[in-house]
C-alpha positions in Angstrom: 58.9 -131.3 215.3 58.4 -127.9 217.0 59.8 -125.2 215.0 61.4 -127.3 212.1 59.6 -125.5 209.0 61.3 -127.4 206.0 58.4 -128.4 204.6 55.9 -125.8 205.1 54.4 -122.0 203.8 55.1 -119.6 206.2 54.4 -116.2 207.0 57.4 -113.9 208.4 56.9 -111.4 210.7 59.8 -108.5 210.9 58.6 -106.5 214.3 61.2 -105.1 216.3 63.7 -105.5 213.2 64.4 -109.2 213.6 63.0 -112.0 211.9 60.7 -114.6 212.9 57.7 -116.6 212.0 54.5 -115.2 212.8 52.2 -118.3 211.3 52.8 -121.1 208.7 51.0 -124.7 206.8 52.3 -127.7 207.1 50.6 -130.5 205.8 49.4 -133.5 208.0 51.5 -135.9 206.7 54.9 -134.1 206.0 56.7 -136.5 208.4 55.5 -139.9 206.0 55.6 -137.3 203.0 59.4 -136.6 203.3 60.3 -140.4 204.3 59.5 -140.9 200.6 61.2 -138.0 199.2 57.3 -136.6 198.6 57.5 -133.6 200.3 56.4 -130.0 199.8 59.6 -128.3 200.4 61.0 -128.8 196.8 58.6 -126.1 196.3 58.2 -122.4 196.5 55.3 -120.2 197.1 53.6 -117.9 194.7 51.9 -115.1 196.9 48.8 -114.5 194.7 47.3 -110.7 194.3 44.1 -110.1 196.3 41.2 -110.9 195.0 37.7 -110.0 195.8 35.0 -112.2 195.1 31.2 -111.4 194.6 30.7 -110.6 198.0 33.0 -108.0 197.9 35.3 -110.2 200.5 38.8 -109.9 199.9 41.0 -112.6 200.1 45.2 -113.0 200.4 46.0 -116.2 199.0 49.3 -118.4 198.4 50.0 -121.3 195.9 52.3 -124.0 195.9 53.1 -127.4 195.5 55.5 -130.3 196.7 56.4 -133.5 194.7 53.2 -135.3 195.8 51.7 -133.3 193.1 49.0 -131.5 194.9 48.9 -128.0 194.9 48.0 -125.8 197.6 45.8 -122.4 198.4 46.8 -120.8 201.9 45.1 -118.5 203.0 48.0 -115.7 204.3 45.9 -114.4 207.2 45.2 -117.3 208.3 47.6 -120.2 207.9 46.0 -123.5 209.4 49.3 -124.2 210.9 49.4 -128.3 211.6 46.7 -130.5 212.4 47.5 -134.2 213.0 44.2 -135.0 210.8 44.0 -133.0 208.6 45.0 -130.0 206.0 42.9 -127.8 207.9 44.1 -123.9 206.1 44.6 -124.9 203.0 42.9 -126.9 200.1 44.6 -129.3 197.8 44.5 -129.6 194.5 46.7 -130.6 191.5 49.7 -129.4 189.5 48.5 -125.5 188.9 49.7 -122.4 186.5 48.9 -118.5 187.4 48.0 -116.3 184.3 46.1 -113.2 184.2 44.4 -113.4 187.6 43.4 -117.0 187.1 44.9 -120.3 189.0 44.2 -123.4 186.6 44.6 -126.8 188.5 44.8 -129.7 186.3 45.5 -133.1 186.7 49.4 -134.0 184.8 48.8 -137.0 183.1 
């Protein structure tokens, strides 16, 4: 569905004073996802610090999670947009908490 972003992490763009969207996730199975009500638009995003890692790389991450209880990390400079096979831009994991720098994923039990 071709610019119908209910149920994915976007990135907006403000150039030329108006907004639009400039790249976004969306998982690969949103469509069967929000046919059981196991979406990840009942979510927001948490737009994470930059962090370096050893390498000195820096990297712009996002967190978030739908009611499918996965979490996900975007990478904000590079989205993944939608694959049909895939989550390609963005790695699942589970329910997750954001204290002092560090994401902890755990399983909810």
């Amino acid at each position: 569905m071709k610019n119908d972003f209910g149920n994915a992490f976007l990135k907006i763009s403000t150039t030329g004073g108006t907004l639009a969207v400039a790249d976004y996730f969306e998982t690969y199975n949103g469509i069967s996802e929000s046919g059981q009500d196991e979406d990840l638009g009942s979510g927001g995003a948490l737009v994470l610090p930059d962090m370096t890692d050893s390498s000195g790389t820096v990297h712009h991450l996002a967190v978030g999670a739908g009611k499918d209880q996965n979490i996900y990390v975007v990478n904000r400079d590079s989205m993944g947009k939608y694959s049909a096979q895939n989550n390609t831009g963005a790695v699942p994991g589970d329910c997750s908490a954001y204290w002092r720098r560090v994401v902890d994923a755990r399983v909810l039990q």
